[in-house]
Structure formats: C-alpha cells, structure tokens
N, C-alpha and C positions, 0 to 999 in steps of 0.2 A: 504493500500500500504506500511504501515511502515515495514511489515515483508520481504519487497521486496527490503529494502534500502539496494543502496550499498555505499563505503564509505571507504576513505582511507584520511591519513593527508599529507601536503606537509612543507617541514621545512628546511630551508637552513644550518642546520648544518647540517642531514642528506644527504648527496648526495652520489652518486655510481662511478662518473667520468666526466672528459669533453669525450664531441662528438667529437672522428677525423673527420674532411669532409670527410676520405676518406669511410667511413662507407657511404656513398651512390655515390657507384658505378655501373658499370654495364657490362657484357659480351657482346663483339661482336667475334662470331665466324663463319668461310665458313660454314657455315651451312643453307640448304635450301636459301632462299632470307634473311638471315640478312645481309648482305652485298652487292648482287649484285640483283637491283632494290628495296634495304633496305636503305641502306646509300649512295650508290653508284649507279649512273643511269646516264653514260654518254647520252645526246641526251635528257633526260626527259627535260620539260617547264623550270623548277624550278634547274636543274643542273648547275654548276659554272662551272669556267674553270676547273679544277679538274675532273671533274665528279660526286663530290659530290652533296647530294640534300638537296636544300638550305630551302624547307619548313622540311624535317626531322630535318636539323642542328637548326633550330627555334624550334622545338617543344623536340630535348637534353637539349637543355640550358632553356625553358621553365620546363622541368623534374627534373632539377635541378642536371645532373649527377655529379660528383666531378673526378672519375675514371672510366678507360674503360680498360680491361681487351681485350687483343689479344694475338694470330689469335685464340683460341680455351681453355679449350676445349680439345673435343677428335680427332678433327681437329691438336689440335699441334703433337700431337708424332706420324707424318708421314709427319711432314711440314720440305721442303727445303728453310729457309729465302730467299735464291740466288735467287729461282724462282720469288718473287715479288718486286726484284729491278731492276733499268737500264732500259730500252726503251720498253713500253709498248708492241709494234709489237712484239719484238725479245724475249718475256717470253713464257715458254714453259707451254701445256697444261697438266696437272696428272689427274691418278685416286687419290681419297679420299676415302681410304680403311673404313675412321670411319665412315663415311656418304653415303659410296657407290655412290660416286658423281663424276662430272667431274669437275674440278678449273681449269679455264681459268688463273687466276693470274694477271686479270684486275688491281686488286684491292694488295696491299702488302706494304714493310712499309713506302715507303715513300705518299702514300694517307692514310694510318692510320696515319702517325705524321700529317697529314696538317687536317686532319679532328678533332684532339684533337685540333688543335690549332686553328680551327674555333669554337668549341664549348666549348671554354677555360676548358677542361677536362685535366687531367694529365695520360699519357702512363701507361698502366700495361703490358709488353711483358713476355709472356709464352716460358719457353725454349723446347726444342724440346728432352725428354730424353728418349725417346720411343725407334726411330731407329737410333740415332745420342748422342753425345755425347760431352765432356770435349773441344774440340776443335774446335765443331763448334758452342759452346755457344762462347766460347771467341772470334770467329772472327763473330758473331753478335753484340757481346757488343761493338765490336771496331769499325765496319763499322756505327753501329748507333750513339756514345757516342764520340771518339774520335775526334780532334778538326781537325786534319792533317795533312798532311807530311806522313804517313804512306802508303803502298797499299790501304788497306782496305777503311781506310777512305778517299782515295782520289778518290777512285773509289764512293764512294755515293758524292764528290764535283762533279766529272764528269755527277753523275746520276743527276745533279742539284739542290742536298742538298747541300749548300755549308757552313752552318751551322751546328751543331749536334743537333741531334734530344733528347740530355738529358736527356733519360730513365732512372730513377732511384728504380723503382720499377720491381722486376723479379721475375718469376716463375719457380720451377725447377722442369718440368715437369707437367704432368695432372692424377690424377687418378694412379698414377702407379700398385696400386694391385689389379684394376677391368678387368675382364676379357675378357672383350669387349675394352682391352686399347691396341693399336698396339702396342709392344714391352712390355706388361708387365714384371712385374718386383715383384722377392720375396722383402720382408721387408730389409733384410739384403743386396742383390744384391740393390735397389734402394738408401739405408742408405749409401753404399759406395760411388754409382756414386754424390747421392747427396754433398755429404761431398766433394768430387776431385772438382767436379762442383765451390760450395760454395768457397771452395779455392782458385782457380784459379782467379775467379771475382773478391774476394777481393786483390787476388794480383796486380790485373786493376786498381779497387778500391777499397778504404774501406769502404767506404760511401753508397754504393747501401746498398738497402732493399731486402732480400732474403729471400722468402717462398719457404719451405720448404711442400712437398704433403702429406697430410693427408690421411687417408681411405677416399675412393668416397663413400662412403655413412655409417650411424652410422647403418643400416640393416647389414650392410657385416662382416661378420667372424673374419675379419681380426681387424675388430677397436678394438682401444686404444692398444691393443696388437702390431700394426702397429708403429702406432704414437711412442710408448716407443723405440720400435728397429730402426727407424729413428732416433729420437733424440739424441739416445745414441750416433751416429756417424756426430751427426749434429750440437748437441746443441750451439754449442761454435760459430756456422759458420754462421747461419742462425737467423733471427730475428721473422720470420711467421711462425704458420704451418695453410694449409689451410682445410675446413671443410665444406663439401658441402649440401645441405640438398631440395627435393624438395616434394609436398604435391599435392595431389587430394583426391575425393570424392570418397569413394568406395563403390560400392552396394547400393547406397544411403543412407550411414549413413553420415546425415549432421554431425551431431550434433559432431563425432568424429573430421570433418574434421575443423569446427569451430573451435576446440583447437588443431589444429597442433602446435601452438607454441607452449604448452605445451612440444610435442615432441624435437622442435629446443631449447629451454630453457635445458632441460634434455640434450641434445647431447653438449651444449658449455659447461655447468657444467663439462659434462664428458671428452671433452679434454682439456679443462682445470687443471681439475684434473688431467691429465695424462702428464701433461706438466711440472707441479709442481710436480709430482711427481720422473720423471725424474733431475729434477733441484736439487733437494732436496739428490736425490742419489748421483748427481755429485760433491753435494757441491755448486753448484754456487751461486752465488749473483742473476747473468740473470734473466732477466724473457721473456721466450719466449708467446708470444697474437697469436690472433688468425686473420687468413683471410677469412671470409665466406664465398668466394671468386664466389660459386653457391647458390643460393638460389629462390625457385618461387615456385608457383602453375602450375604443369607441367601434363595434361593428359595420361601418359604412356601408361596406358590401352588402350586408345584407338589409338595410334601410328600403331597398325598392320591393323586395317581399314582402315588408312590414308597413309597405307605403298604404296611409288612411282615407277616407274620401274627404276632400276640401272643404272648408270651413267651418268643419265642426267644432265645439266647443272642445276643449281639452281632452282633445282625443290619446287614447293610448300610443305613444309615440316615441320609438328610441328608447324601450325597456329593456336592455339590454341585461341579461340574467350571469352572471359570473363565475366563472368558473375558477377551482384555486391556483390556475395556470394563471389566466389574467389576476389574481389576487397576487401570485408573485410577481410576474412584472410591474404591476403598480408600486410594491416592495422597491424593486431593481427604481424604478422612476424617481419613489424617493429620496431613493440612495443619491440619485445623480443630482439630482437638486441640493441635496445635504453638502453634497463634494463640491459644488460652487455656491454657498452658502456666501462669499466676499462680492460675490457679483446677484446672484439672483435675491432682492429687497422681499418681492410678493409672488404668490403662486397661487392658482385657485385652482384645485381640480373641478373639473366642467363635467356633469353637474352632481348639485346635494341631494334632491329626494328624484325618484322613479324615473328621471332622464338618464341611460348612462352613470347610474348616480351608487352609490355604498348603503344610502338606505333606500327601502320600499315601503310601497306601501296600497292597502285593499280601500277604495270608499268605504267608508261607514264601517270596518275592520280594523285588521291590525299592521301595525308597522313592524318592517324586520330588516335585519342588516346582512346585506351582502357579503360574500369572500374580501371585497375592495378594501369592506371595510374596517378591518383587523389592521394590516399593515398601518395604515394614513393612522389612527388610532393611535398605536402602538408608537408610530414616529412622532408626531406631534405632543406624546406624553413623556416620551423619553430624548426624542432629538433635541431640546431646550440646552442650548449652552456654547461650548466653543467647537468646533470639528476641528479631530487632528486628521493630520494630513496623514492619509494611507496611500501607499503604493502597492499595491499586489505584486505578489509571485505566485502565479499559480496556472495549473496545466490547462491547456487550451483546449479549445472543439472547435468545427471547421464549420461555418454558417453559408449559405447560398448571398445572402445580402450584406455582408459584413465581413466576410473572409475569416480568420483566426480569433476565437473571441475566449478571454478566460473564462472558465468557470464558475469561478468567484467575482461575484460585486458585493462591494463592500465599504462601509465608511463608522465611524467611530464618533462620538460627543461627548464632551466632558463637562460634565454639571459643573454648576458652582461651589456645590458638595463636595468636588473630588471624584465623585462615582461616573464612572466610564458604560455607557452604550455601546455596544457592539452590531451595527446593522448588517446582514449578512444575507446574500442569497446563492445558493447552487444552484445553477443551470442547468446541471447533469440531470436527465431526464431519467436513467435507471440506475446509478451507482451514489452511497453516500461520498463526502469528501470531507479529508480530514484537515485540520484548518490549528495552525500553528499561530499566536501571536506573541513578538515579544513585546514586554513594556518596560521601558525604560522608563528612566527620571517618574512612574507613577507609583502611588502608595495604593497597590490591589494587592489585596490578600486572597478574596475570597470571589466566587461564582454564586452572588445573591440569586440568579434566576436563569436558565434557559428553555424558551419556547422557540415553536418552529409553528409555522402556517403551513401541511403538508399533509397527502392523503395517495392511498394507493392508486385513486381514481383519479386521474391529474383533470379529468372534466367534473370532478361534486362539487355542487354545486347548491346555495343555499334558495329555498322558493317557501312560498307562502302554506304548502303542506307540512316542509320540513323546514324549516325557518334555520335550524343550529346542527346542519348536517355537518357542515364546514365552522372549525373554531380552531386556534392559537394550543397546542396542548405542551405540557412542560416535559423538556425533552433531558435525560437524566447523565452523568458523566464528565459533562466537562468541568475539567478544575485546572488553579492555578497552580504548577509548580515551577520552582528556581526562575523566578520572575517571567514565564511565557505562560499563556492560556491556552490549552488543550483541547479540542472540542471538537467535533464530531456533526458535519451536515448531511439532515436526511436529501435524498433525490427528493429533486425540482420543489425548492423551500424555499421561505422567508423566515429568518431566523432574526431572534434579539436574544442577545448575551448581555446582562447587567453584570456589573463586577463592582467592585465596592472594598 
C-alpha cells in the first residue's frame, strides 16, 4: 500500500489567508419553488406569521449559511423591486421572461430582509441592469438603506419596515454577456453602465460593497477578455468581480467529473490573473477579489427532459436529486475555494431550497436535506479561521478532461483555538487511500473526530421517502503519532479530520 500513500505537510508559517464567513453563502432566486413552497409557504404546519417556513429557517442556520444572494440570478434583469413591496393583495402578477414563469410577488424585499434576519444570514441584493438602470438602482438603495424623512424611504416605514433593512453588499447586475441574459449587454456597453451605477451608490454611500459581473461562465468566449474591458471602466469603483462556475457528469465519465475543481481552481487563477492584471496596467495599489457568487453541481443536460409548460406559477423546476458522488464533488469544490481563501471575498452556492439546492422540500410537508448538504455544513462549521497552505503528494489517475489528476484534494484550517480541520476527499472510485500528514510548528496531540460522506452505492441518494439514507458516519483509526497524522480514506469520500 506504500506506493499508494498520499501525503502532504501542514505548518503554521505556511498559510494562504483567513476564511471570510462570507465564502459560505448561498443563492435564492424566483426560480421554480426556491422561494414559493421553498422558503416561503404561507398556510404550510410549520409557517410563521410571515409566511416563512420555520423547519427550512432551522435547517439555513443548521447549513450554516453566512450570505444569501437575491432575487436572482437570471431572475434579476427583468425584476421590478416596486412589485415586491407594500401590501401583499395590491402586488401585481408578471411574466418571468428568464424562467418563463408567472411571479405572483408573494414573496419580495421586505420577506427576504425578515427571512435573513431569522436565519441571522447577511443580504446580498442583485441590481437589476438588464432592463433598468442608474436610477432605479438608487431609489432601491434608498427605499431599502435609508433611515427616513425621504419618499422612498418612508414609503417602506409605511410598508411597515420602519427600520432599514442595511444592505451592504450589491450586485451590479447578473451574467451581462450571456445570451440567455434579458437585456444583455457588450463588455464595453455593461463597463459603462456599471461604472454610472458604481458611482452613483457610492455617492449614497461609500461604504457599500460592489460586485462588479464577471463572464457567466469560464466556457464563454467572452472570458477574461470581459473581465479586463469591465474593469478598465470599473476598477476604481467596484470592490468584486463575480465568477460563476457549475459541474455535472457527462456521458458517464466519473472520473473527469470527480476533479471538476480542478477546473474551478484553473478559472479563479485565471481571473484573478486578469484582475491583476488590469491593476497593474492602471497602476493601482487596489486589489480587486473575487465573488463566486454561482457555484454547484447542476444537471443541465438533462433540464430539456424536465422542461415545464410556460408560465406556470412555481412550477417544479431544476430539482435536481443528489447523489453522494455529486455530494463529494461539492466537498472537492469547497476544498478549492478554501485553497484560494486570499482571493475569493464571497461564494454562494446556487441554489438554497429545491433549485439545484442541499435542502428540499414537499408543499404543505416536510423538509429534508440532501447528500450536498453534509459537506457545505461540515465546511462552513469547521472551515472558520486561517488555511495553511497544502501541497499534495499523492498518486495520480488518468481523466479524459483533465489528463493526470491526484487523488487526493485537500486543504486544512486553523481555528483560533489552535485546533486544525482537515478537508479531504478520495477520488479513487474503488480503493481506500492512505493519507500521511506531517505537522510541524502545530500543538496536535490528539484525532478529536473523523467522519467521511461515503457509501457502497456511489449513486444513494437522499429523497423525501428516505430522507437520511445518505449521512456523514464516524470513521475509526486515524491517530496522531511522532508529530504526522495517520488516516485512512474510504473510496470516493469526503472526509473531515478534527485534530486538537
């Protein structure tokens, strides 16, 4: 088994960056039921006065989200904010040109602020630069953010916010140069709007956080080439640029899809690099980070199977059922994110409830949690703190899309306690792999805990019959001796090692 070891050191001068909390967030957008019998379920057993549903609000904060990303999405740039404020009755019903949907408008921002504030999450609001623009971002910022005495904002006291809802993180716009974006936009045309945009907020405030739209995907034509012609017109105005990225199994090559991070690691190197490199041209000091603002295991392919008839209300849409395979790669994903921790600021995996999403859930039943939703869990309870820098050594496998990829991904966090995280996933589809770590310069004596996310069936998968088929079980063995960690990965896992 020696030629199989894998094996990396952990060393507290080495580290990469501290963790933002806000690096585990998550998307909620009008989309299918993520919102209406997702979070929101006036009449359901379990709904508050709000309408929100109080076993989903237990199992966010169980998830551990930090940030929630609204209304969308391809949802925002055809969104009128006016439609989801003031008295429920009197909101008007649209089409949703991105989803081909009908929006009641049940649900808008003053049930999105009371729902962060139940699941002590922090706002991420999307501005709308599709079919709207420079002034109807400013009179959102001011009906939501300003304190009072103005129209705007005495119209949301009226609507019975009589507080400010204190959005400090903004989106300026969604996707602008995909062509499925309602009002796309050239590089150039979005670089300006963004920039007037950028301007004007900070003339509000200075203090907001403003992401700036990256290429919707690192496949599309336009990347980094995008990114540079934004920036040119942004750099100075905007803190974010965001970068979206999402993964499935194609034609049944596991093995490629086991190291999608691969790919997600490759795409933030490269706008990174392209962020820097506009920095560098301007001269600046700045350093513009990244929002990875979309990110998941998402079944595209088969989206036209599962395609709905048009403009029904929250129609079943994009329910994507998970499997502990995609459960590890989510693992692997936020491995890769952990590992660029100095660069990536925010992250949202797209989406929170029954889109694509970690939790489910039945109208007028019950909520349950996905395979997805173990790992994200697991990392945002334990990823808190600094990441040391790991290098792998370990034995490789041959991928169709990737060429040579180890089998070990892996990344490490060091609380403030002293106590060390160990994220870890095996790729290996039939063999365990044995996993070596020294530590240096750290005070670990002991192996407080090891669990693995892993099952004979690399397709079980959790559903509303068997809700807890698939769960985290504690896996027995590894310890520490003469300063290395010893430990032992079951085939195709997501492993957490506490050490203490």
């Amino acid at each position: 088994m020696t030629d199989r070891l894998a094996r990396f050191t952990l060393d507290p001068a080495f580290t990469v960056g501290t963790v933002d909390p806000r690096l585990f967030g998550a998307l909620v957008e009008h989309l299918g039921r993520c919102v209406h019998t997702g979070i929101h379920e006036p009449g359901h057993p379990a709904a508050d006065a709000d309408g929100l549903r109080t076993d989903v609000r237990e199992l966010v904060r169980e998830l551990g989200v930090s940030v929630i990303r609204y209304p969308g999405g391809n949802f925002v740039s055809g969104y009128r904010w006016e439609d989801g404020v003031g008295p429920v009755a009197d909101r008007p019903r649209r089409l949703d040109l991105a989803w081909r949907s009908t929006e009641s408008n049940r649900f808008g921002l003053s049930e999105f602020a009371a729902f962060t504030r139940e699941t002590g999450t922090e706002p991420m609001m999307a501005l709308n630069l599709g079919t709207r623009g420079v002034a109807e971002a400013l009179d959102l910022v001011e009906y939501a953010n300003h304190p009072g005495g103005t129209e705007l904002s005495e119209r949301r006291v009226a609507h019975g916010d009589k507080e400010p809802f204190g959005i400090r993180l903004w989106c300026l716009g969604n996707e602008m140069d995909a062509p499925w974006q309602t009002g796309r936009k050239t590089a150039e045309e979005y670089g300006r709007l963004a920039a007037e945009t950028a301007r004007a907020l900070r003339q509000f405030d200075p203090g907001l956080t403003l992401v700036a739209c990256g290429s919707s995907h690192r496949g599309m034509p336009t990347f980094a080439a995008w990114e540079a012609t934004v920036l040119a017109e942004t750099y100075d105005l905007v803190d974010l640029v965001s970068l979206h990225a999402y993964y499935e199994e194609a034609d049944g090559d596991r093995d490629s899809f086991l190291a999608s991070a691969v790919d997600m690691e490759s795409a933030i190197d490269a706008a990174v690099a392209t962020c820097d490199h506009v920095g560098a041209r301007l001269k600046s000091k700045k350093r513009i980070n990244l929002s990875f603002d979309e990110w998941n295991v998402w079944y595209q392919r088969r989206s036209p199977a599962h395609a709905v008839e048009d403009w029904q209300e929250a129609p079943r849409h994009l329910e994507d059922v998970y499997t502990v395979t995609d459960a590890v790669v989510v693992g692997s994903l936020l491995i890769a994110l952990l590992r660029h921790a100095d660069r990536v600021a925010v992250a949202c995996l797209a989406q929170l409830v029954n889109v694509i999403a970690p939790i489910m859930t039945e109208p007028g039943g019950p909520a349950w949690r996905q395979t997805t939703f173990y790992p994200f869990a697991q990392a945002s309870r334990y990823g808190r703190g600094e990441v040391l820098d790991v290098r792998v050594d370990a034995p490789t496998y041959p991928t169709e899309r990737f060429g040579e990829v180890p089998l070990l991904h892996a990344t490490a966090v060091r609380g403030e306690d002293g106590t060390v995280t160990v994220f870890a996933v095996n790729r290996d589809q039939r063999a365990p792999l044995p996993l070596d770590v020294a530590l240096r310069g750290l005070d670990l004596t002991r192996v407080v805990e090891h669990t693995a996310l892993a099952d004979p069936d690399p397709d079980a998968r959790n559903t509303l019959d068997d809700p807890a088929r698939v769960t985290p079980h504690p896996v027995t063995g590894a310890k520490i001796a003469d300063g290395t960690l010893h430990a032992v990965l079951e085939p195709l896992s997501w492993n957490v090692i506490r050490l203490a």
